[in-house]
C-alpha positions as CSV (number, residue, x, y, z in Angstrom):
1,X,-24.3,-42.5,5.3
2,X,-25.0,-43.0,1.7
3,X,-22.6,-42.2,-1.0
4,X,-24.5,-40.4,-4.1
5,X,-22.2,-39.7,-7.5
6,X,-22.2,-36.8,-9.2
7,X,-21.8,-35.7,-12.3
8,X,-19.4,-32.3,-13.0
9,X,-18.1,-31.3,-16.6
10,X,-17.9,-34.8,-17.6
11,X,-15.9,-35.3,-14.3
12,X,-17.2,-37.6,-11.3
13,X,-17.7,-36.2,-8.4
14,X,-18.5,-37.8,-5.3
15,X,-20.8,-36.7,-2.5
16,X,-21.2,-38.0,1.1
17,X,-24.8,-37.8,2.0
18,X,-26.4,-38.2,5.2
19,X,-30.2,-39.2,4.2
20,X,-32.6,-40.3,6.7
21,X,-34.8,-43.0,6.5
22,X,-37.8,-40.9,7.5
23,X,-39.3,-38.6,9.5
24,X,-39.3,-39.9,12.2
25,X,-35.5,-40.6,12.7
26,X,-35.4,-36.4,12.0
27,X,-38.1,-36.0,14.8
28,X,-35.9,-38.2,17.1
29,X,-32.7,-35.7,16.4
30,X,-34.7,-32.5,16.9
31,X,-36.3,-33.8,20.0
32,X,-33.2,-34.8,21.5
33,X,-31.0,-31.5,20.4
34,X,-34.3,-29.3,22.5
35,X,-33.0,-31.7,25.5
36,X,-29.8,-31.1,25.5
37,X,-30.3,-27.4,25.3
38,X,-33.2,-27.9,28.1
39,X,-30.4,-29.5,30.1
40,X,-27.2,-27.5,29.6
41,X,-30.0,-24.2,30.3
42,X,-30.6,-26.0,33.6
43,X,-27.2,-26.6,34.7
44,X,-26.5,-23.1,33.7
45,X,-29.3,-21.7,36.2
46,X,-28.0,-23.9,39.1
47,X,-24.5,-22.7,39.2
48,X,-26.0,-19.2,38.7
49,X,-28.3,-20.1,41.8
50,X,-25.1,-21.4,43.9
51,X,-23.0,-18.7,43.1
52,X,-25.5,-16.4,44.7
């Protein structure tokens, strides 16, 4: 987390900002959210499947 200042009016505003240090920490969090969504599908199917 990186704190940037901002500039309003004369007025300081701060801003919380998430950066990444590159792309490849960003392809890390997209691979891992399609897993997740892979997984919870799958647990989805076999209670559908055991319900039957």
């Amino acid at each position: 987390m990186v704190e940037r200042v901002t500039y309003v009016e004369g007025k300081k505003v701060k801003k919380i900002v998430e950066v990444f240090k590159n792309e490849e920490h960003l392809e890390m969090l997209k691979s891992r959210a399609v897993l997740v969504m892979l997984k919870n599908r799958l647990e989805e199917l076999a209670i559908k499947s055991s319900n039957v």
